[in-house]
C-alpha positions as CSV (number, residue, x, y, z in Angstrom):
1,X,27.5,-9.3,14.7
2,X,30.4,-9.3,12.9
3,X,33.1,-7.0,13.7
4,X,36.2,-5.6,11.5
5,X,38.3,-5.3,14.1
6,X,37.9,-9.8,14.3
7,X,40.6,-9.5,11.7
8,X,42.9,-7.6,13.6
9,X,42.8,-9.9,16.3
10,X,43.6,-13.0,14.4
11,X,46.6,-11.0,12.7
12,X,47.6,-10.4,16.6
13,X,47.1,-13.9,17.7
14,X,49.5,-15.1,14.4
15,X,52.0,-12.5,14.8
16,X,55.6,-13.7,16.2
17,X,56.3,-11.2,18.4
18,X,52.8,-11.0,19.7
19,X,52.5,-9.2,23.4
20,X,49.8,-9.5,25.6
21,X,46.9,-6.9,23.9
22,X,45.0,-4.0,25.5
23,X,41.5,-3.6,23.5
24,X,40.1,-0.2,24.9
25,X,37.4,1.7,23.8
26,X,34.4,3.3,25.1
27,X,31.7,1.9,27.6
28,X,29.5,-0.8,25.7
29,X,30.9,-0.8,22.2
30,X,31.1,-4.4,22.1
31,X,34.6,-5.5,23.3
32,X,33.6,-8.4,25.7
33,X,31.6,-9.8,23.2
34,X,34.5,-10.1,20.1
35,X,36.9,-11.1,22.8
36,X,34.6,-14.1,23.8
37,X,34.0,-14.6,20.1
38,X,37.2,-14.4,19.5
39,X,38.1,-16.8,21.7
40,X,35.6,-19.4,20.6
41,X,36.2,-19.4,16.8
42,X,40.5,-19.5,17.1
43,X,41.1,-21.3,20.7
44,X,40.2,-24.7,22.0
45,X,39.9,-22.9,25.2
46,X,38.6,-19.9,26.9
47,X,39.8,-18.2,30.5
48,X,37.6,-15.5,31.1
49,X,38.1,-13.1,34.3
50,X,36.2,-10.1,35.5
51,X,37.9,-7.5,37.7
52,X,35.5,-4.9,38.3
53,X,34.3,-5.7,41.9
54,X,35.8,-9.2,42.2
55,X,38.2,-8.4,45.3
56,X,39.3,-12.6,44.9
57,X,40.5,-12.1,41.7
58,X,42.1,-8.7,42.2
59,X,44.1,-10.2,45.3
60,X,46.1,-12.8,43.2
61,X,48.2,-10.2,41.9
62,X,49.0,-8.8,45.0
63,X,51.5,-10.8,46.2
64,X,53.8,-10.8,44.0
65,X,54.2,-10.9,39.8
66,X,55.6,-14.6,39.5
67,X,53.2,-15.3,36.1
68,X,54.0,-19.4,36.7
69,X,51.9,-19.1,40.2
70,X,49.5,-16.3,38.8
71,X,48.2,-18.6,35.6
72,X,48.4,-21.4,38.0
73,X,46.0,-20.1,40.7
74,X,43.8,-18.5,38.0
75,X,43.5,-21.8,36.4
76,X,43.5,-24.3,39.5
77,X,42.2,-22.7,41.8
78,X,40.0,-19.7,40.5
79,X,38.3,-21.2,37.0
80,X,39.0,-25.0,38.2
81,X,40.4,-26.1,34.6
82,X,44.0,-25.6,33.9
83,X,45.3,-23.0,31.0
84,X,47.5,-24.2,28.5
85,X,49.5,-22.0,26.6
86,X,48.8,-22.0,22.8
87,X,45.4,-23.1,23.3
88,X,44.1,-21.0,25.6
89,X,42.9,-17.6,25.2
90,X,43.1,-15.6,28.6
91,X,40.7,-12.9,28.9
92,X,41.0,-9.6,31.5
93,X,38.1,-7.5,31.5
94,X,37.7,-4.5,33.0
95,X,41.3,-4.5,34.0
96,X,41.5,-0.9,34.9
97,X,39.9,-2.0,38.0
98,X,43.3,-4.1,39.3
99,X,46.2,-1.9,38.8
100,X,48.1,-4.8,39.5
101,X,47.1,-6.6,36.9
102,X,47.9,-4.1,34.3
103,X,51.7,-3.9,35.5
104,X,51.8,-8.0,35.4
105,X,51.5,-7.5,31.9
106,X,55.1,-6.0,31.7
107,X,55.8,-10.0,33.1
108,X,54.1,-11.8,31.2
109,X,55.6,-10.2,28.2
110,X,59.1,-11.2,29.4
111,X,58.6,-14.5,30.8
112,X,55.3,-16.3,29.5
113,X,55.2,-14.6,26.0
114,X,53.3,-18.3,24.6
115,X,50.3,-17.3,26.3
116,X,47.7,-15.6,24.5
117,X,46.3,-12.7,26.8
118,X,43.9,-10.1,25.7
119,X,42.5,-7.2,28.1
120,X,39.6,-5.2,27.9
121,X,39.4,-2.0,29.4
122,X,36.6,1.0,29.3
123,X,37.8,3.7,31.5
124,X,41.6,2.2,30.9
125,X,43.0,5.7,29.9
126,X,40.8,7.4,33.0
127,X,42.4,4.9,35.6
128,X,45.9,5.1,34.4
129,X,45.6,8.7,34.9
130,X,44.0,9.2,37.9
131,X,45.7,6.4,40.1
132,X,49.4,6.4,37.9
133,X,49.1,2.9,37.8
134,X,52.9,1.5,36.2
135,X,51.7,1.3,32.8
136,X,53.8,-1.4,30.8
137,X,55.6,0.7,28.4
138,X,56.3,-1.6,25.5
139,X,55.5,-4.8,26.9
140,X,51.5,-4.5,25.5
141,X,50.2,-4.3,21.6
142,X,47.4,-2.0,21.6
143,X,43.9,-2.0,19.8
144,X,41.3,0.8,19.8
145,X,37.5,-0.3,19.3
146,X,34.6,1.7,18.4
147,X,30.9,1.2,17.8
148,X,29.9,-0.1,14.5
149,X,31.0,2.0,12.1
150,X,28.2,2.4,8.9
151,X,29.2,-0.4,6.9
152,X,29.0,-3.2,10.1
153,X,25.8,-1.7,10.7
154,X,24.7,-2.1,7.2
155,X,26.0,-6.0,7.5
156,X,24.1,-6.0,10.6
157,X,21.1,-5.6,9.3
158,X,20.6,-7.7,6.2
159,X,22.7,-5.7,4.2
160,X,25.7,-8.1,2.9
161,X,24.2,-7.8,-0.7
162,X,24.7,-4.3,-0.9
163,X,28.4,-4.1,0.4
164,X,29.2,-7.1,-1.7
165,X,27.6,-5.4,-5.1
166,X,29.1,-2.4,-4.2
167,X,33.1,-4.3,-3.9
168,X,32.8,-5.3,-7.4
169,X,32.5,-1.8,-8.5
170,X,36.0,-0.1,-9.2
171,X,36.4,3.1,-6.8
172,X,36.0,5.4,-9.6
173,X,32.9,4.5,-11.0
174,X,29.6,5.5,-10.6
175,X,27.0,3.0,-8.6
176,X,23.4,2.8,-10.3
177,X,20.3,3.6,-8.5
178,X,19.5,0.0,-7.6
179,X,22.9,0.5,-5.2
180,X,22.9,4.4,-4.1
181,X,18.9,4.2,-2.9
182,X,19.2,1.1,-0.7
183,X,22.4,2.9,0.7
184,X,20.9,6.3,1.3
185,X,17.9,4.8,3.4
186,X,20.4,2.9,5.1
187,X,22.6,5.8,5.9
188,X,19.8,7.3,7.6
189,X,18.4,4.3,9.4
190,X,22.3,4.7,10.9
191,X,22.1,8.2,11.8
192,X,19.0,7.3,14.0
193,X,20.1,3.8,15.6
194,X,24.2,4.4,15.5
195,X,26.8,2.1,16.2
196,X,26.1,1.0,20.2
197,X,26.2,-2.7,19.6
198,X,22.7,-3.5,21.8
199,X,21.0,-0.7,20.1
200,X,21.8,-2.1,16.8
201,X,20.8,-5.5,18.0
202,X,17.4,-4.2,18.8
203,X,17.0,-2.2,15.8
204,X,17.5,-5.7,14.0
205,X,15.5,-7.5,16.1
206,X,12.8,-5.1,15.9
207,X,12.9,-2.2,13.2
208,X,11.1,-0.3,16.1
209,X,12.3,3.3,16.9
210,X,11.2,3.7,20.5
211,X,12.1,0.1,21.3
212,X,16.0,1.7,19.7
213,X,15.4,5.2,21.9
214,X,14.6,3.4,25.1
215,X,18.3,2.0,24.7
216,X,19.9,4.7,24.1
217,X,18.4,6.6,26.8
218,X,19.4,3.7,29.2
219,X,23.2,3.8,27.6
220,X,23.4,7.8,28.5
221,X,21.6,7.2,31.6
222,X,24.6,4.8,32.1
223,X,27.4,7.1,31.0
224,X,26.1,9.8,33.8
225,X,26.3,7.4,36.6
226,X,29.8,6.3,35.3
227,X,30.5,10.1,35.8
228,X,28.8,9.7,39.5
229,X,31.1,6.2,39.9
230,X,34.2,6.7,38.6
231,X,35.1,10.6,38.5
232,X,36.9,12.3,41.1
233,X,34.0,13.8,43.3
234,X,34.8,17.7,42.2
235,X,34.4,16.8,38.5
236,X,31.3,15.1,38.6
237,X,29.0,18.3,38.1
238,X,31.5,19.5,35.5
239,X,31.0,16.8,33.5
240,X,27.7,16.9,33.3
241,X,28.1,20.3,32.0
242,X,30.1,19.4,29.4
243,X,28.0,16.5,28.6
244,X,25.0,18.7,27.8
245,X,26.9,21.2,26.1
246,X,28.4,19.1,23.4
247,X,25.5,19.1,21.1
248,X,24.3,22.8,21.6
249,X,28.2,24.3,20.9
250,X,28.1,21.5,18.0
251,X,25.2,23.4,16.4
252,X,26.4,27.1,16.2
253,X,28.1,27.7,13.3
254,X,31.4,28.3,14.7
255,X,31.4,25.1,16.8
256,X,34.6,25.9,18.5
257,X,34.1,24.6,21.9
258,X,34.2,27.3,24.4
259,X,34.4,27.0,28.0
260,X,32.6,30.2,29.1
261,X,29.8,28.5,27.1
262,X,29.4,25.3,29.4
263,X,28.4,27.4,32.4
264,X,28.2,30.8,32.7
265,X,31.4,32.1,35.2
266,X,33.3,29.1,34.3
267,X,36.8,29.2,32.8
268,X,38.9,26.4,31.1
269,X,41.6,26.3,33.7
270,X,38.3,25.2,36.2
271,X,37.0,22.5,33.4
272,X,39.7,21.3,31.4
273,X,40.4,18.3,33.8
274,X,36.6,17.2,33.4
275,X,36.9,17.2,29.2
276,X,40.0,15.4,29.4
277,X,38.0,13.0,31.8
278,X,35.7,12.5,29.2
279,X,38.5,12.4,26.0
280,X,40.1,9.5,28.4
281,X,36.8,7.8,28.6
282,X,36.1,7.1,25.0
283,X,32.9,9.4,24.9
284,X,33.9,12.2,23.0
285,X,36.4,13.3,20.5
286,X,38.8,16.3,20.4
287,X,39.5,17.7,17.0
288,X,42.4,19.7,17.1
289,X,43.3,22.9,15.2
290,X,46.2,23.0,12.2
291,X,46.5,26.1,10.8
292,X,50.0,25.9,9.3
293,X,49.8,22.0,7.9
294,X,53.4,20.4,7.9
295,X,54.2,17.0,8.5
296,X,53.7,15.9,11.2
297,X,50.6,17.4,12.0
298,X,50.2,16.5,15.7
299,X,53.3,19.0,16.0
300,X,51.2,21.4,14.6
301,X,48.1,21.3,16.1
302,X,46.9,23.7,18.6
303,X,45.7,22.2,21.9
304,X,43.8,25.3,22.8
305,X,41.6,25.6,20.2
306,X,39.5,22.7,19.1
307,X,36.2,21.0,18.1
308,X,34.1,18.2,20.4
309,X,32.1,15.3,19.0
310,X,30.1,12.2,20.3
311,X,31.7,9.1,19.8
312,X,28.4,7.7,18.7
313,X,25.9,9.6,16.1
314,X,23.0,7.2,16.9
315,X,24.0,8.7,20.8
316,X,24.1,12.0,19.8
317,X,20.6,12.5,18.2
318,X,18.7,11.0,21.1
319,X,21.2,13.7,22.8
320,X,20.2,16.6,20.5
321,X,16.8,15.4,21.1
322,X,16.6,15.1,17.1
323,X,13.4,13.4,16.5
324,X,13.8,9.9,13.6
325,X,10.9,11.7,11.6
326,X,13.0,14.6,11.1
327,X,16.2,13.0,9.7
328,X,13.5,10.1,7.6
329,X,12.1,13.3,6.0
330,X,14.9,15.6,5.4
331,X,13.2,18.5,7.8
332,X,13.9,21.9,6.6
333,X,14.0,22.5,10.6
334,X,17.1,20.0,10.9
335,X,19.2,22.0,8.1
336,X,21.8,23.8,10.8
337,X,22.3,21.1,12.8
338,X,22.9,18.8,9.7
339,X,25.8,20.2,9.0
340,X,27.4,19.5,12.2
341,X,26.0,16.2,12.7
342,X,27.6,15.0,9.1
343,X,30.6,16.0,10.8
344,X,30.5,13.7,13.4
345,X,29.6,10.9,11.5
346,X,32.6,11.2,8.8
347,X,34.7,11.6,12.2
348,X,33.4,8.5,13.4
349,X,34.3,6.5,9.8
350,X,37.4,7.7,9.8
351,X,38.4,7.1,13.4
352,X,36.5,3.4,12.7
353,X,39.5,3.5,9.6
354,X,42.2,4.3,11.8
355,X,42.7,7.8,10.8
356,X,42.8,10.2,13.5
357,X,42.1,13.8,11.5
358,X,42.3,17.0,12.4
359,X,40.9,20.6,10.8
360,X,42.6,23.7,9.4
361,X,41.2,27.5,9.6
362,X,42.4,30.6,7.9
363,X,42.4,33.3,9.6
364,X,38.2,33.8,9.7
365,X,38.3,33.1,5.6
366,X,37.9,29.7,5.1
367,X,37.6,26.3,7.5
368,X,38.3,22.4,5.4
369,X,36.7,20.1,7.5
370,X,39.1,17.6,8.0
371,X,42.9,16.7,7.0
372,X,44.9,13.9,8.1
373,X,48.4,12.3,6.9
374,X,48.8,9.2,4.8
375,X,52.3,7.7,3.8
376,X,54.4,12.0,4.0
377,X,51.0,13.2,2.3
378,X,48.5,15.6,3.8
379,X,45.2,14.3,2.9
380,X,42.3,17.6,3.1
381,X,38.6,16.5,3.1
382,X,35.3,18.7,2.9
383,X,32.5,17.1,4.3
384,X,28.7,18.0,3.2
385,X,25.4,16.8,4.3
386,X,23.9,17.2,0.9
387,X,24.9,16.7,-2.8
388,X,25.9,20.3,-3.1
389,X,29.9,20.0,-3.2
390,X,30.7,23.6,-3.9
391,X,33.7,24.4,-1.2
392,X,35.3,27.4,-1.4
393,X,37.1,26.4,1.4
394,X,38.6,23.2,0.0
395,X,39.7,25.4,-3.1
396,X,41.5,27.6,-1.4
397,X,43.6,25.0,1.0
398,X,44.4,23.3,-2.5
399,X,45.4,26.5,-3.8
400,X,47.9,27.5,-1.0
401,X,49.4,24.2,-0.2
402,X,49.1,21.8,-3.5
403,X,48.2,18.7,-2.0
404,X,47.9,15.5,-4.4
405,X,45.0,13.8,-3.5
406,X,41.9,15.4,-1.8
407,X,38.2,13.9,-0.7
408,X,34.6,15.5,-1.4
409,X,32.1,13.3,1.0
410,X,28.3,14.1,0.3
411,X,25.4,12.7,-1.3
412,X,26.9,12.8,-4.6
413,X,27.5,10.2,-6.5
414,X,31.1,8.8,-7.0
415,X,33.1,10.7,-9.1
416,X,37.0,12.9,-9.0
417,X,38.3,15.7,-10.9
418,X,41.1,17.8,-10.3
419,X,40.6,21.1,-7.8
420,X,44.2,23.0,-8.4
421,X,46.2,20.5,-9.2
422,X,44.9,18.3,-6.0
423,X,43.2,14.6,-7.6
424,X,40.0,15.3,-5.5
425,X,37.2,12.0,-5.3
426,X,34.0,12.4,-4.8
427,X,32.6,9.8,-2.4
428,X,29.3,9.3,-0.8
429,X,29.0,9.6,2.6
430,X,28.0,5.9,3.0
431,X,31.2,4.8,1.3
432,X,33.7,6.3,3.1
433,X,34.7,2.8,4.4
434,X,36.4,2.6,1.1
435,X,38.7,5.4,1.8
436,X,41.7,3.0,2.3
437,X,41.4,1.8,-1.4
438,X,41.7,5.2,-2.7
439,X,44.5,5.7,-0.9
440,X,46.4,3.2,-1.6
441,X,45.4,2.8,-5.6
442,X,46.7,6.7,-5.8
443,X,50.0,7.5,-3.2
């Protein structure tokens, strides 16, 4: 599969002042794979080392932090071919799992910055944490990877015409039918499968729903025993809790997450820890409250009050226990829980974009979805499940703060027109991997 995030590394590997690279992200989303494949399309050679469990490996870096005998004994003696620097890509997975390792990093930055080193790490942000392993503070380039976001998935699976076709249209102009009906049936193929890399690989093996649900169920299967392996002992049940309550507090229609609401006689001083377990982990999102928008928004969020989402949609429909007949056929039945679950997937595009959003409430007048900065702007976004883009809500945060450019995702077709003064596009949801382009052509 082909992954955006290939062209990140190759601007990484090029780059002059290039420091060994931490590529984190959550528990099977693909990062072994593109760092292998990275490897084999841009180096003559490939090092690959394993930490998790591999007491050998993890006991080279105990002795001391001389990188000249480290890259010698994990050539010579551990992998039996020697690694040359410029032509060999070394590879740390699952480094979380030698602390020492990490902080070796800080050395090879200083001393053997020729050598190409890229780390993988799933429960990186857990580890540091729990264990305050000497994180290399400036001595590491960072990358974040997700799962497929909607247009990989759609390249996945046969779909190169369509995103091609749809490139040679100009942002602002309508796409005929021929383009807007393959990428609606697409769009909801995605909602069912996701973005887990060996649930998309069976989907496009197979095209077989309960061949894509058995996978999923074995990949949340897999994320509660992580809870079991790699959580402090107090704060397994917890997250559990959590876990299960994501989707039900996602489907009121205030879906505030509230604490008293994960188990009954619970507060948020006893279960914070266990949602920050699972922020750390990569399995869950925290959308933070702005409800005085000034640049730069992460000063004015409010940490207190926020919204939870899955990392993965495909993840979080098996979750809901959404069946893939409901969301083929549009089921009256799904229509409250649509909203929410549009939600999470134009989270998960934008976070795929680089854009890490947040949401503003008035008072209890009016909610907008989603605003993030771009370039000293703040960017508002409604999102909608249908084609309906009435938002009273959108129309009131242009109103009161004047914004200049503004997005509508739905089902509608492409379009913009100006809401109060704000530029405001139209764009379907299954094009809001074009999001940078309208940025850029209008601030």
């Amino acid at each position: 599969m082909e992954r955006d995030i290939m062209k990140q590394l190759v601007e990484w590997k090029d780059s002059a002042d290039r420091k060994p690279l931490l590529l984190t992200g959550v528990r099977q989303c693909g990062k072994t794979y593109v760092c292998k494949e990275f490897g084999a399309r841009y180096f003559t050679d490939v090092a690959y080392f394993y930490f998790e469990g591999n007491k050998g490996l993890i006991s080279l870096f105990d002795y001391d932090f001389d990188v000249e005998r480290i890259v010698d004994e994990l050539g010579n003696v551990i992998r039996g071919q020697e690694i040359v620097p410029g032509k060999t890509l070394v590879i740390f997975d699952e480094i979380q799992a030698c602390p020492n390792a990490i902080t070796s990093l800080k050395y090879f930055c200083e001393n053997m910055r020729d050598l190409h080193i890229v780390c993988a790490g799933s429960l990186l942000g857990v580890s540091v944490k729990r264990e305050n392993i000497s994180f290399p503070v400036g001595k590491v380039d960072r990358l974040q990877m997700y799962p497929l976001s909607f247009s990989e998935f759609l390249r996945a699976d046969g779909g190169e015409n369509l995103l091609a076709g749809v490139q040679k249209y100009h942002i602002d102009r309508e796409l005929p039918e021929l383009y807007t009906n393959g990428l609606q049936k697409a769009l909801k193929y995605y909602y069912i499968v996701g973005g887990m890399p060996e649930v998309v690989a069976k989907w496009v093996e197979t095209h077989n729903f309960e061949k894509v649900e058995k996978l999923q169920d074995a990949i949340l299967q897999d994320y509660s025993n992580d809870f079991a392996k790699h959580a402090p002992t107090g704060d397994i049940p917890k997250l559990g809790w959590i876990w299960d309550s994501i989707p039900k507090q996602l489907a009121k229609d205030n879906n505030k997450f509230v604490f008293s609401h994960v188990k009954e006689g619970k507060r948020s001083s006893e279960l914070e820890d266990a949602l920050e377990w699972l922020v750390d982990a990569g399995l869950v999102y925290r959308l933070e409250l702005v409800s005085n928008p000034e640049l730069p928004l992460s000063f004015c969020a409010n940490a207190t009050f926020f919204k939870v989402y899955f990392s993965d949609v495909g993840l979080l429909r098996r979750k809901s226990g959404v069946s893939h007949r409901t969301i083929l056929e549009d089921s009256e039945l799904y229509r409250n829980f649509k909203g929410a679950f549009t939600e999470n997937f134009v989270l998960n595009e934008l976070m795929n974009q680089g854009i890490h959003p947040y949401f503003w409430r008035s008072g209890n007048t009016a909610e907008l979805d989603f605003l993030f900065e771009y370039e000293e702007n703040i960017i508002p976004i409604e999102a909608k499940a249908e084609a309906n883009t009435r938002a009273k809500s959108y129309l009131q945060f242009c109103k009161k703060y004047q914004p200049k450019l503004g997005f509508k995702f739905s089902m509608k077709n492409v379009g913009n027109n100006d809401v109060e003064h704000t530029k405001t596009y139209s764009v379907p949801l299954y094009l809001i991997w074009r999001i940078k382009e309208y940025l850029k052509q209008d601030l």
